[in-house]
C-alpha positions as MATLAB code, in Angstrom:
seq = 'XXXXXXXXXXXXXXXXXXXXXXXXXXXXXXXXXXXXXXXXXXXXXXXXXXXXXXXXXXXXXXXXXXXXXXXXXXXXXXXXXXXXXXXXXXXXXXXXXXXXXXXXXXXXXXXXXXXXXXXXXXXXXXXXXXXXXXXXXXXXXXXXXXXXXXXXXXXXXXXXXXXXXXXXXXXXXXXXXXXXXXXXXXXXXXXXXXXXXXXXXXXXXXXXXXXXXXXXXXXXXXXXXXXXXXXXXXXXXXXXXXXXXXXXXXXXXXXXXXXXXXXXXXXXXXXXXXXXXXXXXXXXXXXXXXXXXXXXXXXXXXXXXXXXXXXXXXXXXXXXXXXXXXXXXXXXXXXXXXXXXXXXXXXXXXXXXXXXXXXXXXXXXXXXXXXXXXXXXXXXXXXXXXXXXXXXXXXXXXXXXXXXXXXXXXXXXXXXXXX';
ca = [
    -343.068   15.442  -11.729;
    -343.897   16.568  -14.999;
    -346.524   15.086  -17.013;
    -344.820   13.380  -19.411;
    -342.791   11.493  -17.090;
    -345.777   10.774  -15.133;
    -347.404    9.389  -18.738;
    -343.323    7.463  -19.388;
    -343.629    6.013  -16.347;
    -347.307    4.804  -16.987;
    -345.554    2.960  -20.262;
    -343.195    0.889  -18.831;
    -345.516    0.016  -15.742;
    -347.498   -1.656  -18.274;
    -345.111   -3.540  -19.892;
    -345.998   -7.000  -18.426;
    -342.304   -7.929  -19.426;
    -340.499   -5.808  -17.159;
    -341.027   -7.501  -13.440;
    -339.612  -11.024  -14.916;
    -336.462   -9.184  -16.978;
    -335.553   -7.664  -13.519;
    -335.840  -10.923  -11.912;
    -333.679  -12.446  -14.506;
    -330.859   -9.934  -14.314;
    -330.570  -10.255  -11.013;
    -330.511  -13.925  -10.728;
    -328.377  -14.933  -13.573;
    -325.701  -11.791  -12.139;
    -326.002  -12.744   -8.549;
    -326.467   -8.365   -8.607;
    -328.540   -7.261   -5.819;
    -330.703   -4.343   -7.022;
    -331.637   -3.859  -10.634;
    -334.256   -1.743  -12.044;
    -335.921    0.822  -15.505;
    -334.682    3.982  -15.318;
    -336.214    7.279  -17.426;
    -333.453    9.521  -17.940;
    -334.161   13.356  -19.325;
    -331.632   16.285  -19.424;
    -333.363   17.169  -16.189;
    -334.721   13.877  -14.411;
    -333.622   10.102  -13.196;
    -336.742    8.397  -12.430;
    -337.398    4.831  -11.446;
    -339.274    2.902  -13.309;
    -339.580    0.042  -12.185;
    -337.138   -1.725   -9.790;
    -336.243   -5.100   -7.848;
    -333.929   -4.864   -4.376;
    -332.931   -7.007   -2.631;
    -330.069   -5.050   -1.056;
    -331.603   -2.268    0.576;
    -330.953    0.274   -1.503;
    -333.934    2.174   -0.739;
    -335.375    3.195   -4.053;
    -339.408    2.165   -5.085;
    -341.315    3.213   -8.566;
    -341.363    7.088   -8.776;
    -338.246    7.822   -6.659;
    -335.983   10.400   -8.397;
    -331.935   10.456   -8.108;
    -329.965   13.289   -8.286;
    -329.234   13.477  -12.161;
    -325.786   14.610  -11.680;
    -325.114   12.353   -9.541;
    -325.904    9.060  -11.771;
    -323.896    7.663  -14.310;
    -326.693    7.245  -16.718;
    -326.542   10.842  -17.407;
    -322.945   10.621  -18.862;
    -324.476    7.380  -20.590;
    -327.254    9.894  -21.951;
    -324.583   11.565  -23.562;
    -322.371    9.105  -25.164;
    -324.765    6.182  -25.656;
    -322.716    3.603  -25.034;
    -322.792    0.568  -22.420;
    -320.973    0.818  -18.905;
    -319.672   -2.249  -17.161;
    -317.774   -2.021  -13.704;
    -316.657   -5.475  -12.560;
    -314.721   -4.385   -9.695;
    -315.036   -0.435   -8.440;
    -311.437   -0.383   -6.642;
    -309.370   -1.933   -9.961;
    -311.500    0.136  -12.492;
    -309.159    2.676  -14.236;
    -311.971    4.903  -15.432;
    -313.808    4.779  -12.293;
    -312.205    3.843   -9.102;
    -312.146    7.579   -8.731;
    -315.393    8.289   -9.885;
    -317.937    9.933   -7.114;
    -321.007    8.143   -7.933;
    -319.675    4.159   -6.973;
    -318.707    5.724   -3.403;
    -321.946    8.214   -2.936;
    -324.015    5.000   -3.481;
    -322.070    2.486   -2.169;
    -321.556   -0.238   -5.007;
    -318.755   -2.050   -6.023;
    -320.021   -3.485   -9.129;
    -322.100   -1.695  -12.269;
    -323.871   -1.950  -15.516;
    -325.823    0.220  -17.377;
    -326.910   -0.265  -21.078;
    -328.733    2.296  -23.013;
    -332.597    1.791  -24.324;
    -332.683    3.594  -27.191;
    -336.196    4.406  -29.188;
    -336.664    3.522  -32.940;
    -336.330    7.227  -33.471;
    -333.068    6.889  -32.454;
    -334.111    8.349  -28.797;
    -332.658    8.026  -25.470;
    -335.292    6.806  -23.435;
    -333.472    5.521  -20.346;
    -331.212    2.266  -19.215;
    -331.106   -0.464  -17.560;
    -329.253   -0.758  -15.042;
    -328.159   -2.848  -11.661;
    -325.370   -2.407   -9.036;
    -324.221   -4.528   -5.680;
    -322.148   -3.634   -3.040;
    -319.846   -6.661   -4.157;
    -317.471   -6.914   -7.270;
    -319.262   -9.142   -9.684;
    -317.970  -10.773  -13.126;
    -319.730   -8.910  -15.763;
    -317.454   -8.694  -18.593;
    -316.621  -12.274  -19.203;
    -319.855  -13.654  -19.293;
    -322.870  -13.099  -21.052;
    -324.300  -10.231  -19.049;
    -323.766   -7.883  -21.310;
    -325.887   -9.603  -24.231;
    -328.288  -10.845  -21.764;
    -328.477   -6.878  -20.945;
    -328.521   -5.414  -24.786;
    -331.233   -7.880  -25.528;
    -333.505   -6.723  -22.923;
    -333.084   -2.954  -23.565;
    -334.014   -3.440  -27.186;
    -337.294   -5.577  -25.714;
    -338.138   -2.691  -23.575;
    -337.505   -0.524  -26.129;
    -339.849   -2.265  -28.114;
    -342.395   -2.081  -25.945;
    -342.282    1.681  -25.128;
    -342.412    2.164  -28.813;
    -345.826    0.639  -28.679;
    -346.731    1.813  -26.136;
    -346.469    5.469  -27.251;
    -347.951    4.794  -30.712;
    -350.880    3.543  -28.826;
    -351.816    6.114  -26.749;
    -351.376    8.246  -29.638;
    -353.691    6.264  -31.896;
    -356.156    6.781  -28.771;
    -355.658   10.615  -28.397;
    -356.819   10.359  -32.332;
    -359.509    8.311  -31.216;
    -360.252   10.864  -28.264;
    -360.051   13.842  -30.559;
    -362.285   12.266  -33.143;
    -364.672   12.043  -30.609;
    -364.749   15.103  -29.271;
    -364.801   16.894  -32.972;
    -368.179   14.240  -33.280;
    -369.678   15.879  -30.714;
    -369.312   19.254  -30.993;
    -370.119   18.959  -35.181;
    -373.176   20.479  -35.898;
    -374.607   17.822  -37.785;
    -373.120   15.076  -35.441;
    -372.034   13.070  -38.482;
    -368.733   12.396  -39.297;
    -367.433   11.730  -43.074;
    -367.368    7.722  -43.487;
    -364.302    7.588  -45.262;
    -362.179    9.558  -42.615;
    -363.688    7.515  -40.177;
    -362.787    4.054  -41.834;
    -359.150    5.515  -42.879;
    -358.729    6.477  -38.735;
    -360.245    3.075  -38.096;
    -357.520    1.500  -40.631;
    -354.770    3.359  -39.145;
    -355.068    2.150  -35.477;
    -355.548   -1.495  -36.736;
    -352.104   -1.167  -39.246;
    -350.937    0.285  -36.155;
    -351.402   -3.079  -33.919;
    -350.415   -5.486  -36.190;
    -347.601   -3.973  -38.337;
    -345.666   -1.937  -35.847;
    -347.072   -4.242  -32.892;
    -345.758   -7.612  -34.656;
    -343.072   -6.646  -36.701;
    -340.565   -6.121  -33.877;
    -341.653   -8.907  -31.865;
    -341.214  -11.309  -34.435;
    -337.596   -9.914  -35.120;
    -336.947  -10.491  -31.489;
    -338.182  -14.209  -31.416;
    -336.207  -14.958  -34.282;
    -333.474  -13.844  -32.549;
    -334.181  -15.960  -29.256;
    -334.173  -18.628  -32.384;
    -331.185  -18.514  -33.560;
    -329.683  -18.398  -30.079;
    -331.100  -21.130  -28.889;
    -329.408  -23.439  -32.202;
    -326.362  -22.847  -30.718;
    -324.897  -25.062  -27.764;
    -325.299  -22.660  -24.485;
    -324.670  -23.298  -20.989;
    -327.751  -24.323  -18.221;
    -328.208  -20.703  -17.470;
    -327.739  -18.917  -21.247;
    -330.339  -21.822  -22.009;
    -332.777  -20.990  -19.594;
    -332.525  -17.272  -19.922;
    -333.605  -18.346  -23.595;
    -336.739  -20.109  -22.505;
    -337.724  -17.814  -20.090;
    -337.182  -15.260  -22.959;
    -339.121  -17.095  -25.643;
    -342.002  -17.954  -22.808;
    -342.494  -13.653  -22.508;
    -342.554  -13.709  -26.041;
    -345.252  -15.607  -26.808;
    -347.210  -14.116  -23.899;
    -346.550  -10.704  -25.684;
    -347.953  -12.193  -29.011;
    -351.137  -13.395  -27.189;
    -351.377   -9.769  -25.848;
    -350.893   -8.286  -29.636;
    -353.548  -10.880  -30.976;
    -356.302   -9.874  -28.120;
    -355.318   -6.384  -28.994;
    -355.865   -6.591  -32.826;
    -359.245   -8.722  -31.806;
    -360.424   -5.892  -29.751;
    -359.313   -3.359  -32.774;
    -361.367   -5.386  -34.949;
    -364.404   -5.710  -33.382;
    -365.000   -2.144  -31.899;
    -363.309   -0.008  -34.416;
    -363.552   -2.409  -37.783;
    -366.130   -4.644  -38.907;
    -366.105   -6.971  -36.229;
    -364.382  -10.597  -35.777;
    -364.357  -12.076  -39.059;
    -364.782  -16.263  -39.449;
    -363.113  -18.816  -41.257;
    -365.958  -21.370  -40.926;
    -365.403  -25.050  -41.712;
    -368.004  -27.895  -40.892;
    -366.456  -30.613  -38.652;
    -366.627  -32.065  -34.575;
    -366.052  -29.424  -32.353;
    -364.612  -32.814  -29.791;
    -361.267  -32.493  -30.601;
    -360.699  -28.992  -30.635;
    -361.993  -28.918  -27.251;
    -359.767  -31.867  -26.180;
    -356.500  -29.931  -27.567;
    -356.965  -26.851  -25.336;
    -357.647  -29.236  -22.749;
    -354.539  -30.998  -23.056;
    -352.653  -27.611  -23.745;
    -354.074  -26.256  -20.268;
    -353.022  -29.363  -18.680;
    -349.741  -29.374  -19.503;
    -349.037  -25.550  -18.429;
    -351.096  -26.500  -15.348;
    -350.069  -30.127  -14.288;
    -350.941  -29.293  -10.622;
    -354.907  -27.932  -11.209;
    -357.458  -30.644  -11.732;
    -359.655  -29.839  -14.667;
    -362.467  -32.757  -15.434;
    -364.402  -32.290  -18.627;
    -367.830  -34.463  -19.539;
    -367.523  -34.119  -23.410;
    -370.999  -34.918  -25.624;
    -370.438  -33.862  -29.140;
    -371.197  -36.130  -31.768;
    -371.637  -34.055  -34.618;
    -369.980  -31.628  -36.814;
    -370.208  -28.094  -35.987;
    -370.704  -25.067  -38.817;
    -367.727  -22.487  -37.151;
    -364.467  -20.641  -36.681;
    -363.340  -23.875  -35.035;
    -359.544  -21.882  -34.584;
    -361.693  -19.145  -32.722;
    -363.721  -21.164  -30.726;
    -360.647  -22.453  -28.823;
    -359.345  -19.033  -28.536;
    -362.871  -18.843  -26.593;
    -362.672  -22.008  -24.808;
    -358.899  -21.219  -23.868;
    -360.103  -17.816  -22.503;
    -362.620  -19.282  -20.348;
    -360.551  -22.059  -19.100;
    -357.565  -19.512  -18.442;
    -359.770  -16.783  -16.723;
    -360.985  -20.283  -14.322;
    -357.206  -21.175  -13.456;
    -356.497  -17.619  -12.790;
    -359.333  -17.027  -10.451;
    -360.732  -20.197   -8.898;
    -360.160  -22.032   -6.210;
    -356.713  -23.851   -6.197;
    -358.117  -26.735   -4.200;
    -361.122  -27.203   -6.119;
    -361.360  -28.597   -9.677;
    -362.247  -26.891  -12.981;
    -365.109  -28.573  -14.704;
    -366.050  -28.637  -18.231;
    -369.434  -29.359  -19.836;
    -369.869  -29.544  -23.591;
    -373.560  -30.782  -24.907;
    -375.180  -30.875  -28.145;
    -378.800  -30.896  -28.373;
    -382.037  -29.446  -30.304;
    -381.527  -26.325  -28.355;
    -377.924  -26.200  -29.968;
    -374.465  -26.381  -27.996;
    -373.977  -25.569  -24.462;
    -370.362  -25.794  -23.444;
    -369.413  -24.511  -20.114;
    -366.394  -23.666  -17.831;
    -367.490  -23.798  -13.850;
    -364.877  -23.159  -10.799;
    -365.443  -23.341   -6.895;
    -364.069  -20.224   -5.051;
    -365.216  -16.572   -3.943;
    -368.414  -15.241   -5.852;
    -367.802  -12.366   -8.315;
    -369.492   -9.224   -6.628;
    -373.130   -8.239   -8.174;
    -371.207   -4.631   -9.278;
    -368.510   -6.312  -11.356;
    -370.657   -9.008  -13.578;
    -372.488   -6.043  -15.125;
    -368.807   -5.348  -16.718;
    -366.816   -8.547  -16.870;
    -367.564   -8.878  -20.494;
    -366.257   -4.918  -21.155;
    -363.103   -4.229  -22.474;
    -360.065   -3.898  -19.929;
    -361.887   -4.932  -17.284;
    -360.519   -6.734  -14.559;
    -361.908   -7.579  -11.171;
    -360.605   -5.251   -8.120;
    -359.283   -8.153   -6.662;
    -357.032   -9.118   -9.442;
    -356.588   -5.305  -10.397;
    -352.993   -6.344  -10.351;
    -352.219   -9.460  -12.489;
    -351.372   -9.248  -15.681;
    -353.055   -8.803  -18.409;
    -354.797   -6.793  -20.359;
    -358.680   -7.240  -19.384;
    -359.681   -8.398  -22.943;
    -360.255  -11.777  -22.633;
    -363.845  -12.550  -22.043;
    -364.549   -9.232  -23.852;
    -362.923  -10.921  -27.129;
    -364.719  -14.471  -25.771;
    -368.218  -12.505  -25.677;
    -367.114  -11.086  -29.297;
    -366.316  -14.777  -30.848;
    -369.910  -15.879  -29.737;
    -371.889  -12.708  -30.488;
    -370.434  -13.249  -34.357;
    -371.285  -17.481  -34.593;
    -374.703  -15.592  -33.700;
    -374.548  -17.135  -29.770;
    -374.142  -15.913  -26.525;
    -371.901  -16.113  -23.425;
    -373.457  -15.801  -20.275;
    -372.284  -16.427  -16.542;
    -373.746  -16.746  -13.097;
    -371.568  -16.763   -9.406;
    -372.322  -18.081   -5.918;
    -370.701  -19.283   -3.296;
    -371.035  -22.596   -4.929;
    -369.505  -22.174   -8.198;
    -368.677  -19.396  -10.767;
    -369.609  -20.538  -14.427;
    -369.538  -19.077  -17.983;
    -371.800  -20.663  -20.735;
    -371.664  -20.543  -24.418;
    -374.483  -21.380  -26.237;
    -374.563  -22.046  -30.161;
    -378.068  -21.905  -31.826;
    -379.275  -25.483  -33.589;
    -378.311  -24.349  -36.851;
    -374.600  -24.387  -36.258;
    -374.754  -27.324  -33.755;
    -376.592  -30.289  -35.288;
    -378.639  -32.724  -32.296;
    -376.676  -35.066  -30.991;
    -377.242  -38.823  -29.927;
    -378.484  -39.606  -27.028;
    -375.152  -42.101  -26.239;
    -373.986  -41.052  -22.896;
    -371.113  -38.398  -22.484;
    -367.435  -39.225  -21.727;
    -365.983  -38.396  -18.372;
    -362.359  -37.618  -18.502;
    -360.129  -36.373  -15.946;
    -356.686  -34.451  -15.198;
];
């Protein structure tokens, strides 16, 4: 495999999109085996796939290119639909339906903002299947522009981090190990402008699409497609914002505040309820103690507090409940996020507050691993710390805000509330 198939493949493995589009074209087409494909003048690769047929192929496997009908679709650019193999004037004689066995096919072209041919995506069953008079072929064009989306970011960052690589290296090997501030701000600059202008822009052209869709009466299915849809899109622009946070505070001048006096109470209470409502069946209990106002970022404070109380759902115990401890006092604020389950091993809380870092037991979740690196980051700059300890009792993370920003409280006894 050559190298940069090997790095193309890499791409769309990391679009955390692509498992849940495959599961969607597959369950609203009743089609048996869909899946990514990379298609060069010399290669088919998989991707990414989902079979439930059988068919054989896994991430990596290579088909014959000849063979495939995404390489005429390479060449012409345009969509291919098969509803029924046998009645299909163009292709009931085509080799490729009987080498691989499939009575029904579509294929639709992703296509790079260069104007590239990446790949397609495709899926086939063994069955005929009614492709044409639905909505599978919209369902189908909107997810090959998402993907496309994606890969388009996905290339322009590893190439802002080969720039970052080769700036490093030229450091290192410069005489006077200095480099020139300004080319180091403008590099700095350029990888930030390239997170949240070519990172957002295209995103927020596809949710205003999902939108307008969604205005207009659809069916159960169309509907839910939609939500499902607009649900991966605003997990996308969480990923963006942790990405332009991590941007920010390694490569610019760090997380900047928007501070505003006022009680930290019910910003707490709205994540909680937030968290609640996306979990209805985890049991979170929070003792609340906050009387008075609070010098912060309150906005990024329950970006922290959502972190923490996210990273707890993800990884504790289902059967155990979450608890939450927020005191003021004249040491400052202590607000903590505790879980029952398995202890974190000794060897991975030396880097759970790293960047892309994630625990070998959850290597495969999604995610990026920034989330208690950009929690650690929103403390650090209201001049506090975040700190956690793990046994086999409990796992908990701690913030702690110095007395200046968090006033003494009363000594009125704290409100229990529970999911």
């Amino acid at each position: 495999m050559q190298p940069d198939i090997a790095q193309d493949l890499d791409v769309v493995r990391n679009i955390a999109a692509i498992p849940a589009i495959l599961e969607i074209v597959c369950n609203t087409t009743g089609m048996g085996f869909a899946a990514v494909a990379r298609v060069t003048r010399e290669q088919w690769v998989a991707c990414d796939v989902l079979d439930r047929i059988s068919f054989g192929l896994k991430p990596g496997d290579e088909l014959e290119l000849a063979t495939t009908i995404c390489n005429e679709i390479r060449d012409h650019r345009t969509v291919v639909v098969i509803d029924n193999v046998a009645e299909d004037p163009d292709y009931c004689s085509h080799p490729t339906p009987a080498l691989y066995g499939f009575q029904s096919y579509i294929s639709v072209p992703v296509t790079l903002t260069d104007g590239s041919f990446f790949g397609t995506l495709c899926a086939i069953d063994p069955r005929p299947t009614d492709l044409k008079s639905g909505n599978a072929v919209g369902t189908f064009k909107l997810f090959s522009e998402l993907i496309a989306m994606h890969v388009d970011a996905g290339f322009k960052l590893l190439k802002a981090e080969h720039d970052l690589e080769d700036e490093r290296v030229r450091r290192a090997t410069t005489e006077s190990n200095l480099l020139d501030a300004n080319a180091t701000a403008e590099l700095r600059e350029q990888f930030i402008a390239v997170l949240g202008h070519d990172l957002r822009n295209p995103l927020a052209g596809f949710s205003s699409g999902i939108n307008l869709l969604r205005r207009k009466p659809q069916d159960e299915r169309s509907d839910r497609i939609l939500r499902m849809m607009a649900a991966s899109a605003a997990r996308m622009g969480g990923l963006i914002d942790n990405l332009l946070d991590f941007a920010r505070g390694r490569l610019g001048g760090g997380i900047a505040l928007a501070r505003e006096r006022k009680l930290l109470e019910p910003t707490l209470t709205d994540v909680l309820d937030e968290l609640r409502l996306t979990w209805p069946d985890r049991t979170i209990e929070a003792e609340l103690a906050l009387d008075h106002p609070v010098d912060g970022d309150h906005a990024r404070l329950a970006q922290l507090f959502s972190n923490l109380l996210g990273n707890a759902i993800t990884h504790g115990a289902e059967d155990k409940p979450i608890r939450v401890r927020a005191v003021q006092g004249s040491d400052g604020l202590h607000l903590s996020v505790s879980n029952g389950g398995q202890p974190i091993p000794a060897e991975v809380l030396d880097h759970l507050f790293k960047p892309f870092h994630r625990g070998p037991k959850h290597a495969s979740m999604q995610g990026l691993g920034l989330g208690l690196f950009i929690a650690s980051e929103i403390a650090r700059a209201h001049g506090g710390s975040l700190d956690v300890s793990s046994d086999e009792r409990e796992t908990s993370f701690t913030l702690k805000l110095p007395s200046d920003l968090a006033i003494e409280a009363s000594e009125r006894p704290a409100r229990t509330e529970q999911n």
